[in-house]
C-alpha positions in Angstrom: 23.0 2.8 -30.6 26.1 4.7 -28.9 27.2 4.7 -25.8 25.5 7.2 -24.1 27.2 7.1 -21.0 28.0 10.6 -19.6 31.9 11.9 -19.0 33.3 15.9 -18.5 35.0 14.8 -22.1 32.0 13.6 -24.1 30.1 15.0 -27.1 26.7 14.6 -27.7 25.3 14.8 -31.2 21.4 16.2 -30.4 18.9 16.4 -32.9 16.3 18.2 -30.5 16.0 21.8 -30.8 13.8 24.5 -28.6 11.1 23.7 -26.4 11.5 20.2 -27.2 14.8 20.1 -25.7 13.8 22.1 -23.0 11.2 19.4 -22.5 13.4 16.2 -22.1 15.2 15.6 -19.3 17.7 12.7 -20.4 19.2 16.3 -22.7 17.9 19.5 -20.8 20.5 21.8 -19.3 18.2 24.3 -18.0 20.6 27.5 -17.5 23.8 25.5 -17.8 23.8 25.6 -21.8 26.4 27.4 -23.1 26.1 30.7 -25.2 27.1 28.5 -28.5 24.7 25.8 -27.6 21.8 28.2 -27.5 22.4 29.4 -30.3 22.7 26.2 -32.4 19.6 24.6 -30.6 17.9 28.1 -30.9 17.4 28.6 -26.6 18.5 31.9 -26.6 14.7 33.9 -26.1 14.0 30.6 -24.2 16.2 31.2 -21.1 17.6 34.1 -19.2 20.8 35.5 -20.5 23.2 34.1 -17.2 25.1 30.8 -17.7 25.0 28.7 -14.8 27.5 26.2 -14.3 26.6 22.5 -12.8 27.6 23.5 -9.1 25.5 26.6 -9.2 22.4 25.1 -10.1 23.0 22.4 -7.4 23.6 25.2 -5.3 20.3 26.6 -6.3 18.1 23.8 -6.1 19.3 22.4 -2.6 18.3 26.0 -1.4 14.6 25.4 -3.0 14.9 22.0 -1.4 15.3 23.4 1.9 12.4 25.6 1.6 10.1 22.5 1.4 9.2 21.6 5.5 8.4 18.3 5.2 9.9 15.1 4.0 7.0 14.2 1.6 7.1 17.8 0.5 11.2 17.2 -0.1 10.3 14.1 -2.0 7.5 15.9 -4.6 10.3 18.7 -5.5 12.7 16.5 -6.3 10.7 14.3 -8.4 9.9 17.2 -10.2 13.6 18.3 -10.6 14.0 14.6 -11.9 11.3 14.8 -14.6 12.5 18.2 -15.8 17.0 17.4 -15.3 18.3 14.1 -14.8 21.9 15.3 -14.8 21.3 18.1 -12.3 18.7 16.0 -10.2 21.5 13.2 -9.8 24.5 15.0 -9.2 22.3 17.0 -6.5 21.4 13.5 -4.6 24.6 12.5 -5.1 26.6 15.5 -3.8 23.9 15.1 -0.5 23.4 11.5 -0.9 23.1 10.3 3.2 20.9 13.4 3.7 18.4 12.8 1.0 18.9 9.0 0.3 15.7 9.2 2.9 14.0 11.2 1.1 13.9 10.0 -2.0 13.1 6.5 -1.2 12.6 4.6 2.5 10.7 5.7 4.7 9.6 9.1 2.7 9.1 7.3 -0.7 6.8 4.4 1.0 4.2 8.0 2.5 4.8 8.8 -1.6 3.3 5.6 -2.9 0.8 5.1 -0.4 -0.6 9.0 -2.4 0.1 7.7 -5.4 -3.2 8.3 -7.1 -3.6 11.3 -5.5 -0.2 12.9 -6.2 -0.2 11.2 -9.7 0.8 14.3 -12.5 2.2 12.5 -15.1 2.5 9.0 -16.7 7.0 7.3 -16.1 7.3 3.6 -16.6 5.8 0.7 -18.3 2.5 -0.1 -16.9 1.5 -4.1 -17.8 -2.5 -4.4 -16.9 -4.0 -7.7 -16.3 -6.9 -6.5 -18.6 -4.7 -5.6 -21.3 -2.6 -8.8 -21.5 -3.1 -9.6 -25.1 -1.6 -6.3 -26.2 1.3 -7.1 -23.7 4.0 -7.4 -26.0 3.2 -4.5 -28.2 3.5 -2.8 -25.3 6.3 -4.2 -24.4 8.0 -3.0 -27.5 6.5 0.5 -27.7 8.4 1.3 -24.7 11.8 -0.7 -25.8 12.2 -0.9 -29.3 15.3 1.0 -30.3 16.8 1.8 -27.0 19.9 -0.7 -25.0 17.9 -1.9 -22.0 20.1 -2.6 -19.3 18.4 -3.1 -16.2 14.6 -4.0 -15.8 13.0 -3.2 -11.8 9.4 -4.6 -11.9 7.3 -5.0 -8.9 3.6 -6.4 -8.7 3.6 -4.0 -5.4 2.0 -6.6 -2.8 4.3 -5.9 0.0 5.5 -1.9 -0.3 8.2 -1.1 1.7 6.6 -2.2 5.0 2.9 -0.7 3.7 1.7 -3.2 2.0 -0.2 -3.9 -1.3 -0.5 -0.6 -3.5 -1.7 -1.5 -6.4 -0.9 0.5 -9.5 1.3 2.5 -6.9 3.9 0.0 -7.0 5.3 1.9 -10.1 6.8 4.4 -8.0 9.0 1.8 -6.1 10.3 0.6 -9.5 11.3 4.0 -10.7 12.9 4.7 -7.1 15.0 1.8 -7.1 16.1 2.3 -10.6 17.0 5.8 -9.2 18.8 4.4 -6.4 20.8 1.8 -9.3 22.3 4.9 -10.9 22.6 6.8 -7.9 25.3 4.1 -6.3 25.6 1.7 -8.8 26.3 4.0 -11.9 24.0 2.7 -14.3 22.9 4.6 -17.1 18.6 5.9 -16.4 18.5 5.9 -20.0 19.4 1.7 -20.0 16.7 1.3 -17.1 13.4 0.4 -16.9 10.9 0.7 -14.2 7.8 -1.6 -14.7 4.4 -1.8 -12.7 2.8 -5.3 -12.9 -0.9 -4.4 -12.7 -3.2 -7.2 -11.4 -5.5 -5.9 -9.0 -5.1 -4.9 -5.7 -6.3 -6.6 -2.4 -6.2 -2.7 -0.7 -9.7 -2.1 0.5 -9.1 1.8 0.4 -7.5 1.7 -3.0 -10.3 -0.1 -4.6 -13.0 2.3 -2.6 -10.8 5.1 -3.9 -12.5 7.0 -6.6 -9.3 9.1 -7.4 -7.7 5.3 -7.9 -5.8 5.2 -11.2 -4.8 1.4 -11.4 -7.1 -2.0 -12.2 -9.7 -1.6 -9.7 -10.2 -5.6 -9.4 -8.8 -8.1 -6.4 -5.6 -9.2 -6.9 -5.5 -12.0 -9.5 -3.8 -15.4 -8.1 -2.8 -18.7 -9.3 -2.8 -19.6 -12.7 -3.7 -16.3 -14.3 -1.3 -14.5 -12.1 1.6 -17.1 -13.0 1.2 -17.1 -16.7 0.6 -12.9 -16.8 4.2 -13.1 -14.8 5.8 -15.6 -17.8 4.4 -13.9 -20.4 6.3 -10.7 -19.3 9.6 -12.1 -18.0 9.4 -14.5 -21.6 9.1 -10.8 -23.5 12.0 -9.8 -21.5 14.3 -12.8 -22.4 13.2 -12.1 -25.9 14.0 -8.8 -26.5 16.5 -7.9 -23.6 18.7 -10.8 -23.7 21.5 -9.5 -21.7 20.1 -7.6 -19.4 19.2 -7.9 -15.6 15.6 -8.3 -14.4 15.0 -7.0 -10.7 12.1 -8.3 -8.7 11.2 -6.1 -5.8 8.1 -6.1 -3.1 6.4 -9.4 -4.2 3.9 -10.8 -1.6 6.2 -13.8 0.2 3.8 -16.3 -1.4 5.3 -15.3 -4.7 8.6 -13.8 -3.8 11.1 -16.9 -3.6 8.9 -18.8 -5.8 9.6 -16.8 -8.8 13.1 -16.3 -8.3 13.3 -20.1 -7.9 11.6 -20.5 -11.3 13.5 -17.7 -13.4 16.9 -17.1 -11.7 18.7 -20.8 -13.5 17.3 -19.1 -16.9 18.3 -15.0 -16.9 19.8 -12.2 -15.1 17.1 -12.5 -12.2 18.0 -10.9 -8.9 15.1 -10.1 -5.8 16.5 -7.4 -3.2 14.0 -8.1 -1.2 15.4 -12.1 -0.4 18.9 -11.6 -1.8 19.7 -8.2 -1.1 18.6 -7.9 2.3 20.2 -11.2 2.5 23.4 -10.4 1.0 24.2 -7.0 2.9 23.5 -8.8 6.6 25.7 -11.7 5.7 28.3 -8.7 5.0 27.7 -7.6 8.5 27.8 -10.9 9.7 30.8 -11.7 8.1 33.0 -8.8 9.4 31.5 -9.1 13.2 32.6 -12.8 12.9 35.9 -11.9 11.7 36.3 -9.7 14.3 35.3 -12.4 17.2 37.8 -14.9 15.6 35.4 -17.2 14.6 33.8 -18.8 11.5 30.4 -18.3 10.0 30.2 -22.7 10.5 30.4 -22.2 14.3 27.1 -20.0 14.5 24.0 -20.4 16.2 20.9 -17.8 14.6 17.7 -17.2 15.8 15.7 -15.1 13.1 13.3 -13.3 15.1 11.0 -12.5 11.7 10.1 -15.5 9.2 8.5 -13.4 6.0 10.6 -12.8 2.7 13.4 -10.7 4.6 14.0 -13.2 7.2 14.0 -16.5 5.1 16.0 -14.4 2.7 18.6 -13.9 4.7 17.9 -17.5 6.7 19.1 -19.1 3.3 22.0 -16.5 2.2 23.4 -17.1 5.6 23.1 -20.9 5.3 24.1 -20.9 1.9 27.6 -19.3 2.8 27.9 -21.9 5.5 28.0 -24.7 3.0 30.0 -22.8 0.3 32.7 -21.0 2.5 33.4 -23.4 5.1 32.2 -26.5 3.4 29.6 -27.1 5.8 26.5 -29.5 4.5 23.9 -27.9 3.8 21.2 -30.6 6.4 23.4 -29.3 9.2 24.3 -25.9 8.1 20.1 -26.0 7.8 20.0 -26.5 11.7 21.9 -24.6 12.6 18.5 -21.7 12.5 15.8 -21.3 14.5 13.0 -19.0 13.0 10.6 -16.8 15.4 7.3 -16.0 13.8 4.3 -14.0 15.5 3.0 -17.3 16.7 6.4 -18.3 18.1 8.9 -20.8 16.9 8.6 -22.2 13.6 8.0 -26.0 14.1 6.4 -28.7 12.3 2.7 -28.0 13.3 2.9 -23.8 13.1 4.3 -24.7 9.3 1.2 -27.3 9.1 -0.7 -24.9 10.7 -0.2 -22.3 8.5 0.8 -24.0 5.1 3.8 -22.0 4.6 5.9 -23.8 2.0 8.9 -21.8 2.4 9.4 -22.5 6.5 9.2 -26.2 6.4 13.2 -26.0 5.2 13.7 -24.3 8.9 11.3 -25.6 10.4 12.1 -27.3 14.0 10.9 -30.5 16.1 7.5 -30.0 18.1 9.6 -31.2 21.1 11.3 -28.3 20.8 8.0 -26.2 21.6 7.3 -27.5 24.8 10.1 -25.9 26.4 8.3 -22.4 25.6 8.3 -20.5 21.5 8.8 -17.0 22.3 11.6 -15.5 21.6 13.4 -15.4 24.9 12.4 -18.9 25.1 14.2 -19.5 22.1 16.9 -17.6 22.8 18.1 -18.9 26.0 17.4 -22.9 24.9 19.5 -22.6 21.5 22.4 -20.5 22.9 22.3 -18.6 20.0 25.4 -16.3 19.1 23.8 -14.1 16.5 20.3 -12.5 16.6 18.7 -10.9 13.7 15.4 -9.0 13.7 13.0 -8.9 10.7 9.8 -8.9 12.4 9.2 -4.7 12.2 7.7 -5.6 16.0 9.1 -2.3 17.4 10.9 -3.3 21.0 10.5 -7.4 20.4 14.4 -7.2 21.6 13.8 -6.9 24.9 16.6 -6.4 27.8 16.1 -9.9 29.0 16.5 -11.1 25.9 20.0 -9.2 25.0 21.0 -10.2 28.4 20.5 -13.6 27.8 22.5 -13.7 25.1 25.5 -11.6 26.9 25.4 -14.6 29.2 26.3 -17.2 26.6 28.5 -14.9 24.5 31.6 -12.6 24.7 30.4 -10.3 22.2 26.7 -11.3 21.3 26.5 -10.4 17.7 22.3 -8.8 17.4 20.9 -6.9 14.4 17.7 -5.3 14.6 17.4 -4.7 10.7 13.2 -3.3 10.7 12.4 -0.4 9.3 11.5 2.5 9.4 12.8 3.6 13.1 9.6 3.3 14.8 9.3 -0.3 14.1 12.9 -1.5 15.0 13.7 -4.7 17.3 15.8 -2.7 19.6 17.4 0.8 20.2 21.1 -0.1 19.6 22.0 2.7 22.8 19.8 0.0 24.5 21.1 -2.9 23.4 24.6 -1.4 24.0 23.4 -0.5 27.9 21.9 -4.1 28.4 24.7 -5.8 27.0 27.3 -3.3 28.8 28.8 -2.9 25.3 30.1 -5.9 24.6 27.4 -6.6 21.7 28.1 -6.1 18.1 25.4 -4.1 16.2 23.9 -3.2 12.9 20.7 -1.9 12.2 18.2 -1.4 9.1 17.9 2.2 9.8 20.4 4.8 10.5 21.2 5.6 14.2 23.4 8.4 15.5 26.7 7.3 17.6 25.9 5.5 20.9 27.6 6.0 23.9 29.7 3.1 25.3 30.3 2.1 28.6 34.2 3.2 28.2 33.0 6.9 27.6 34.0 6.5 24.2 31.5 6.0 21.2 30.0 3.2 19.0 29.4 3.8 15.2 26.5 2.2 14.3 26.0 0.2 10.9 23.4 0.3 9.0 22.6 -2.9 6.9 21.4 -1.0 3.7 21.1 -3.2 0.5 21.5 0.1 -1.4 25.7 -0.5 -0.2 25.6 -3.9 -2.0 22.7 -4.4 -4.6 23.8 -1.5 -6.9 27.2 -3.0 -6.9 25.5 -6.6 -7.9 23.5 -5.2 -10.6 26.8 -3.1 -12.3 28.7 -6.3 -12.0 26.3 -9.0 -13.5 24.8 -6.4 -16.2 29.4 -5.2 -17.0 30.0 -8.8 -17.6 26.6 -9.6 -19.4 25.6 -12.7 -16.8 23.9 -15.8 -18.2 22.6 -15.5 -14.4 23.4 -14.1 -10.8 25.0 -17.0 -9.6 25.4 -17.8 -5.6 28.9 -17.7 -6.5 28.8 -14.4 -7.7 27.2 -13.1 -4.4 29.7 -14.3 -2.1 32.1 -12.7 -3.9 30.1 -9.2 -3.1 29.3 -10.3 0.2 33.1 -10.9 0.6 34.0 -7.7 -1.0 31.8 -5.7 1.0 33.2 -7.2 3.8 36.4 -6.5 3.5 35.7 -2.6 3.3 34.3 -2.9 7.0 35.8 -0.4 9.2 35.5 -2.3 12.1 37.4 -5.5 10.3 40.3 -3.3 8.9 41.0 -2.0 12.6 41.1 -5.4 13.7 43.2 -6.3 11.3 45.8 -3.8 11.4 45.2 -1.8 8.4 43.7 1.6 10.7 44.9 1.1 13.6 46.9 -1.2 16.2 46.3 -5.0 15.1 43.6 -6.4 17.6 41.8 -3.5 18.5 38.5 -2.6 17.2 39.1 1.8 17.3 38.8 4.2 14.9 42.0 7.5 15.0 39.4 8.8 17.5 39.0 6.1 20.0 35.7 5.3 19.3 34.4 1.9 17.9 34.2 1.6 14.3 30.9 0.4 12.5 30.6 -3.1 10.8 29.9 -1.6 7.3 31.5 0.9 5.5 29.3 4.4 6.2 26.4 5.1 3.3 28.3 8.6 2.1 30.8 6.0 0.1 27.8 3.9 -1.0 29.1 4.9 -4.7 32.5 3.6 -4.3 31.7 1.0 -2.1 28.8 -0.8 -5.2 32.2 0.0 -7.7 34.4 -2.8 -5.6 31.9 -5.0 -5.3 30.9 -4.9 -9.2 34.2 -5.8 -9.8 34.2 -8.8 -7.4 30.5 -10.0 -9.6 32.1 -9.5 -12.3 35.2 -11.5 -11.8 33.5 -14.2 -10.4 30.8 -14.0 -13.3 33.9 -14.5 -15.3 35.4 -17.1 -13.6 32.3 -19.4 -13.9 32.0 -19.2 -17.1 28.8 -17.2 -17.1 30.3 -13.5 -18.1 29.7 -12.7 -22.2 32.1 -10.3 -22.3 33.6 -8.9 -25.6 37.0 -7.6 -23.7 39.9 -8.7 -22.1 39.3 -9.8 -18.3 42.1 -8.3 -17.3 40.8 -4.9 -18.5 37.9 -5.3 -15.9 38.7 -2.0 -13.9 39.0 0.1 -16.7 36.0 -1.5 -18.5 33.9 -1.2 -14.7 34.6 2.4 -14.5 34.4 3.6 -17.7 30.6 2.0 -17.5 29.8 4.0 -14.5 27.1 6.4 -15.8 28.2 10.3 -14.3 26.0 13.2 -13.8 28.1 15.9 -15.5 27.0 17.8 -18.2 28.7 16.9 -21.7 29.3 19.2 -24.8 26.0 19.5 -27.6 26.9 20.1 -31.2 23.5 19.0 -33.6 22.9 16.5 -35.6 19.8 15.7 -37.6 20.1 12.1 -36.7 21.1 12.3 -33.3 19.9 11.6 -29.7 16.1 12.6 -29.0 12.8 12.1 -30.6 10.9 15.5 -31.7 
């Protein structure tokens, strides 16, 4: 098939005519079809006589959007929008993209999923059901044969965006984040697809639910829930061989497993471990730059042991032993994980047979001089603190103060979300450390005051700046796999575009000084608005480095990378129609 990917320049030969035009949104123009295309496509008595350009049905719609009072109310009008115009529904989001990037997915989209059942209209995605798994690969195939596949989001929906298992619900969280792909990482949503994993749910109200739409049945575990999973990531291998294949909101008992067992073999790539991972080591990265110091000379406590926090546990480690050549056994040490029940040590992993802390885990010795967090805090000395617990306040003034004692500029990043459920205010942590701490957050938080009278822009560690920019990057050079090599280079990338690290250095202002043209202090990542541009450079950095380790299948020139990247980059602009009999769309 053609590329389909959408430029102001581009002709589109369309086969669909009428009300079934109308009816697809990859094609529909709505009011934006020109006089000659209603005529050919025969949508003149079909819409009212006015030609709208592009801007003036944004215009429109935003002022529909704002008639809608609530969040979740935003959210269901703009899914609609979506399922009627993808080209207006995109360039809307996009043109308001810090506004509604809230709306459309965390925290509104999680109050979305949670109703899924109840606000279900219409079917979008694949939907694999347990009970159905012999008729899994036809399928399969209804829903990909004949189209380029580029990008696959599937989620079994056990651990939703901070709400836990939603069953059947979980679709939604696919489709969003293949929303969120093209939104910042330009792929095309024609080359994505969303997939729902259906084997049970452990969600007591779900399953009492009588409005429930998905496999009312527990959740299905061991052996039949390993081979469902292989038999759908072997039918992707199969049949979208150079694609990439994005786990997202796995329980943690399955979450690393299953990117241990797949990611040597395909494309694989889990946001939850790797992105959440991947952005904080960005942060980290940039703050450390800025203190004149080296990832190697850290000390972490990782107030937060599930997915997120052993995620970004090994990414951190990991760039430890790659970047500064550090071995791995002491790089390893160099972490001290804080659970619910305190510090992770040999007995709380025996305890609690949690395969994936023993790694961390530390000497029962080390409990007896107390395993709370403060505890922990003031015994290791640590210079970086990261929260991933979503125990609202767990960063308490003692604790930042402690830290202030042992460090210059105590580098803390209370990444839970939503708001209500962060480690730390960052005003407060600001106050308590009297603004010497350097701060990112999960969530976004206006300007804080500093002690100087001037102001402190906070950054907020959202994968959406880095995992669209992975996903381009492996899926532009075709990747074998998403190498650790190739996410350092977009951690790296991503770095450099820190605000606060290119006023250090000189580029924005006077070389050693961490201001912005206004005084204030600048924010470790760059801000969301550019998230589009920001993904672009870092695609470029995957794809280089997929390149340079022999992994890229590439049928260009490397050094036409650039171009190639950005004439990939899916754009929400409306291109020219003529008809064709045996063009684009199915009647």
């Amino acid at each position: 098939m053609a590329d389909t990917n959408r430029k102001t320049s581009h002709t589109c030969k369309i086969s669909l005519q009428g009300a079934a035009l109308l009816n697809d949104p990859q094609w529909n123009k709505g009011s934006a079809f020109t006089e000659e295309e209603r005529q050919i496509f025969k949508l003149r008595g079909r819409l009212p006589c006015k030609v709208n350009t592009l801007e003036e049905q944004i215009k429109r719609a935003y002022d529909q959007l704002q008639q809608h009072d609530t969040p979740l109310k935003k959210n269901s009008f703009l899914e609609s929008l979506r399922v009627q115009n993808w080209i207006l529904y995109y360039a809307l989001v996009q043109k308001y993209l810090k506004e509604l990037m809230p709306i459309v997915y965390t925290p509104t989209e999680a109050e979305a999923i949670s109703n899924y059942s109840h606000l279900y209209r219409r079917s979008e995605g694949l939907y694999l059901s347990f009970p159905n798994a012999e008729t899994m690969e036809e399928d399969f195939l209804d829903q990909v044969k004949g189209r380029d596949i580029d990008l696959i989001v599937v989620s079994d929906a056990e651990a939703i965006l901070g709400i836990g298992d939603q069953g059947v619900g979980g679709v939604a969280i696919s489709i969003a984040k293949s929303v969120i792909y093209t939104l910042v990482g330009g792929i095309d949503p024609a080359r994505t697809l969303p997939v729902a994993l259906d084997v049970g749910t452990n969600n007591k109200e779900l399953l009492d639910d009588d409005i429930y739409v998905g496999w009312r049945h527990n959740r299905v575990r061991g052996k039949d829930y390993d081979e469902f999973v292989d038999k759908f990531v072997q039918l992707v291998k199969k049949h979208v061989p150079n694609g990439l294949l994005h786990f997202e909101d796995f329980g943690v008992t399955n979450a690393q497993r299953l990117l241990n067992r797949y990611q040597e073999d395909y494309a694989v790539f889990n946001d939850d471990i790797q992105g959440t991972g991947a952005v904080t080591l960005a942060a980290l990265m940039s703050a450390v730059g800025i203190t004149k110091t080296k990832l190697s000379d850290q000390t972490i406590v990782i107030y937060g042991a599930g997915s997120a926090g052993l995620g970004v546990a090994r990414q951190i480690r990991d760039a430890m032993v790659i970047l500064d050549g550090m071995d791995k056994e002491e790089a390893t040490r160099r972490f001290h994980l804080v659970d619910k029940d305190g510090l992770v040590t040999k007995s709380l992993v025996d305890k609690a047979q949690h395969a994936g802390w023993a790694e961390f885990q530390r000497n029962d010795d080390e409990a007896q001089e107390g395993t709370s967090l403060c505890d922990v805090v003031k015994r290791s000395k640590c210079t970086i603190l990261i929260g991933t617990s979503t125990h609202a306040g767990g960063f308490t003034e003692e604790v930042v103060k402690e830290m202030t004692r042992n460090n210059a500029h105590p580098i803390i990043l209370p990444l839970s979300n939503p708001t209500k459920l962060v480690e730390a205010h960052p005003q407060d942590i600001i106050k308590w450390s009297d603004g010497k701490a350097l701060i990112a957050t999960g969530s976004p938080f206006d300007a804080c005051d500093l002690p100087n009278g001037q102001k402190a822009i906070i950054a907020e560690c959202n994968n959406a700046l880095i995992y669209g920019g992975i996903g381009h990057g492996a899926i532009l050079a075709r990747a074998k796999k998403v190498s650790d090599g190739m996410l350092i280079a977009a951690v790296q990338r991503l770095a450099q575009l820190s605000p606060a690290l290119k006023s250090h250095q000189g580029e924005t202002g006077k070389e050693g000084n961490v201001q912005d043209a206004e005084g204030n202090l600048p924010p470790l990542l760059p801000d969301f608005e550019t998230a589009p541009d920001t993904n672009f450079e870092v695609s470029i950095a995957v794809a280089q480095c997929a390149i340079d380790e022999g992994l890229a299948r590439i049928d260009f020139d490397p050094s036409q990378l650039r171009e190639k990247a950005d004439i990939s980059r899916w754009q929400p602009v409306y291109p020219r129609y003529t008809y064709d009999a045996n063009g684009y769309g199915e009647s």
